[in-house]
C-alpha positions in Angstrom: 112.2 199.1 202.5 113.5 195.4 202.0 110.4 193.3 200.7 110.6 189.3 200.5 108.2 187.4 198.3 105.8 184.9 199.9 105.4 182.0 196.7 107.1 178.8 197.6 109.0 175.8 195.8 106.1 173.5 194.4 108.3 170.3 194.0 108.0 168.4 197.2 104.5 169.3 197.4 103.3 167.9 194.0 105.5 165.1 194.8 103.5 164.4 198.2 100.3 165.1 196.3 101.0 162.4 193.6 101.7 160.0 196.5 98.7 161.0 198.4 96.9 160.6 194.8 97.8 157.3 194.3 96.6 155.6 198.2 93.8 157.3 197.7 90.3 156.6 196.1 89.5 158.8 193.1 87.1 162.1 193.9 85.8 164.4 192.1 87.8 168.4 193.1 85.4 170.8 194.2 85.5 173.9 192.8 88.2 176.3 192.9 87.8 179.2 195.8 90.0 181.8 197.3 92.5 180.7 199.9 93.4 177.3 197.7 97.3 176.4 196.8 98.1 176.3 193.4 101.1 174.8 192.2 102.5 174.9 188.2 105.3 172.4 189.1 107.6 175.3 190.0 105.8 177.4 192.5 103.2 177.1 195.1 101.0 180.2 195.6 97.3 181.1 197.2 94.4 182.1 195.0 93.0 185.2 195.4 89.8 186.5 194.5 87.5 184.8 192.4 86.3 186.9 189.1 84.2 187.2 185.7 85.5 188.7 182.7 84.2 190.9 180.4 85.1 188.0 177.8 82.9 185.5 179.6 85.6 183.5 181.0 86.3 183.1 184.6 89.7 184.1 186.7 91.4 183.9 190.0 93.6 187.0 190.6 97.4 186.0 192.7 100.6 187.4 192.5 102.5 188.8 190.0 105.3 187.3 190.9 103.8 184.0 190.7 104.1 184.0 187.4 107.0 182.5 185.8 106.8 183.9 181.5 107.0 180.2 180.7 103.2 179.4 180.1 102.9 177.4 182.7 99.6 175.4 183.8 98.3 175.5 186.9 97.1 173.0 189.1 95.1 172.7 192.8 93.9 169.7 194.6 95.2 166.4 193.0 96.7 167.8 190.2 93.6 169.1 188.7 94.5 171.5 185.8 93.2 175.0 187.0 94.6 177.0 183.6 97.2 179.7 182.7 98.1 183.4 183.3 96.8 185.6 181.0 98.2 188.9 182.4 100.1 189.5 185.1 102.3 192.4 186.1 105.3 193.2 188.4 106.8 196.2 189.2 108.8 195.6 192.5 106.7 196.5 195.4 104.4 198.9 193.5 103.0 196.1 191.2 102.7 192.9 191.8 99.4 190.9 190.8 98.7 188.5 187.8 95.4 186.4 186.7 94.4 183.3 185.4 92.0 182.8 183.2 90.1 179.0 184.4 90.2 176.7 181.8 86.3 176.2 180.7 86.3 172.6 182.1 86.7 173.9 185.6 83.6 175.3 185.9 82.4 178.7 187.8 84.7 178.7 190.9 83.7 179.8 194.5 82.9 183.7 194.7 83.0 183.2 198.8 86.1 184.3 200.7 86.4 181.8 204.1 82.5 180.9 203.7 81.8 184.7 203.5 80.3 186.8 200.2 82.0 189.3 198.7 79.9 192.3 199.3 82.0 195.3 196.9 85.3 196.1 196.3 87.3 199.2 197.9 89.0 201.9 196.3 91.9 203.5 197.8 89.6 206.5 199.3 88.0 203.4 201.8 91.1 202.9 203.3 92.2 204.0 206.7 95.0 203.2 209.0 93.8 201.2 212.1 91.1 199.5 209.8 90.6 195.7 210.8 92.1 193.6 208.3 92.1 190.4 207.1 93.5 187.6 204.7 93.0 184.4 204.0 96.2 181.9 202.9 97.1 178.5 201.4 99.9 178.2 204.5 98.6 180.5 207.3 94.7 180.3 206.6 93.0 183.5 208.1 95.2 186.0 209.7 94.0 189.5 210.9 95.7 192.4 212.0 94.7 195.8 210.9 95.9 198.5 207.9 98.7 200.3 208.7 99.5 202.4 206.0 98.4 202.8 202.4 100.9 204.4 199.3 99.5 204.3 195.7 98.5 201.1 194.8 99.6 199.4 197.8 98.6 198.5 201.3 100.6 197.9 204.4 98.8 195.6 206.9 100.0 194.1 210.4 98.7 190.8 209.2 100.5 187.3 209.7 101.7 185.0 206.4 104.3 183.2 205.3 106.1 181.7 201.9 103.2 180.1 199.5 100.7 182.5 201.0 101.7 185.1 198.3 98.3 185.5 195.9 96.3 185.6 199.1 92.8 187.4 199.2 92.9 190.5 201.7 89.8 191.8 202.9 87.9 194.0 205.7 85.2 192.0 207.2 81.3 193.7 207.6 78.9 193.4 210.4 76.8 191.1 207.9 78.8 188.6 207.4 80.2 189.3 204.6 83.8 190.7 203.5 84.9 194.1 201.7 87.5 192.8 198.9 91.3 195.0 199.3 93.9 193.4 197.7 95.7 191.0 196.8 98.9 189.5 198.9 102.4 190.7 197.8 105.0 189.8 200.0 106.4 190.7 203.4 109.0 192.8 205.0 112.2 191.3 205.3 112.6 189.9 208.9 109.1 190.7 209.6 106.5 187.9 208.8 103.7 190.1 210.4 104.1 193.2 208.4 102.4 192.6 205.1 101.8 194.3 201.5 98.7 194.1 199.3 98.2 195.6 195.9 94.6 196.9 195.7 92.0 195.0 193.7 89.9 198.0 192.2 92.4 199.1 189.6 93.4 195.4 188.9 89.8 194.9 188.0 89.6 198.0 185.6 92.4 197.2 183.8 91.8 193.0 183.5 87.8 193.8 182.6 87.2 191.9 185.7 85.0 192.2 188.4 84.6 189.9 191.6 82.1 187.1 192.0 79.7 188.1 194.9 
């Protein structure tokens, strides 16, 4: 399988947002929520789910490939400081997810995915081919397709996205409203923008101490 990586180059955009910053009128950010583009002057990527640690602190989870191993600082809105990685880990396409912990002046970020609660989190046994599927991007915004396939950690999905999306939130929407957390965006297949991989949530959250906000 040839699989292509969905973060994009971050320059021109914080260039555009420093210009934007500077005809504009100050305003307060709101808070950080899944589906936002953050940039650490290198990259641009798409926050994924929103999360509480054991250790108090809070986190949104992206790609592992997002992370560069320079200690970078992240940023969203107008160059608002979001805060750093603090694990991340990357194994081709059979790993690929990282976290950063929110610097304490951020605040609690936005548990909601597109407006909707987070109702639980599925484990592998959940997952069935031909399951609606959804996720929710910096570039694309909401795409939905359906699962196709699912291989250890990782789940193949017919679902639309493009580079910068990478990070992005996948999820199975419920009859109430709210959405069933999956996994978290990897990349795409190569030539294929609509053929998708996520690496599941559930064990991400076992191993970080984490679990999403509702």
């Amino acid at each position: 399988m040839s699989f292509r990586w969905l973060q994009g180059a971050a320059l021109t955009v914080t260039a555009l947002m420093s210009a934007l910053v500077s005809a504009s009128p100050a305003r307060a950010a709101p808070p950080p929520a899944p589906g936002i583009q953050m940039t650490d002057e290198i990259l641009k990527c798409t926050a994924g789910f929103a999360a509480k640690g054991n250790d108090g602190s809070y986190y949104l989870l992206t790609s592992g490939h997002c992370d560069s191993h320079q200690d970078s600082l992240w940023k969203y809105e107008q160059n608002v400081p979001l805060g750093k990685i603090s694990a991340s880990e990357e194994e081709g396409d059979r790993k690929d997810a990282a976290v950063i912990r929110l610097d304490r002046t951020v605040g609690k970020p936005v548990g909601d995915v597109g407006g909707r609660r987070v109702r639980d989190v599925w484990g592998a046994a959940q997952i069935q081919p031909g399951t609606p599927f959804c996720k929710l991007g910096a570039i694309t915004g909401e795409t939905c397709g359906a699962i196709k396939n699912i291989d250890g950690e990782v789940v193949e999905a017919s679902v639309y996205a493009l580079n910068g999306d990478s990070g992005s939130a996948g999820f199975v929407k419920n009859e109430d409203g709210s959405v069933s957390a999956v996994g978290i965006l990897m990349g795409s297949l190569t030539g294929d923008d609509n053929t998708t991989y996520y690496v599941l949530v559930q064990p991400l959250l076992d191993r970080w101490g984490l679990r999403v906000l509702p």
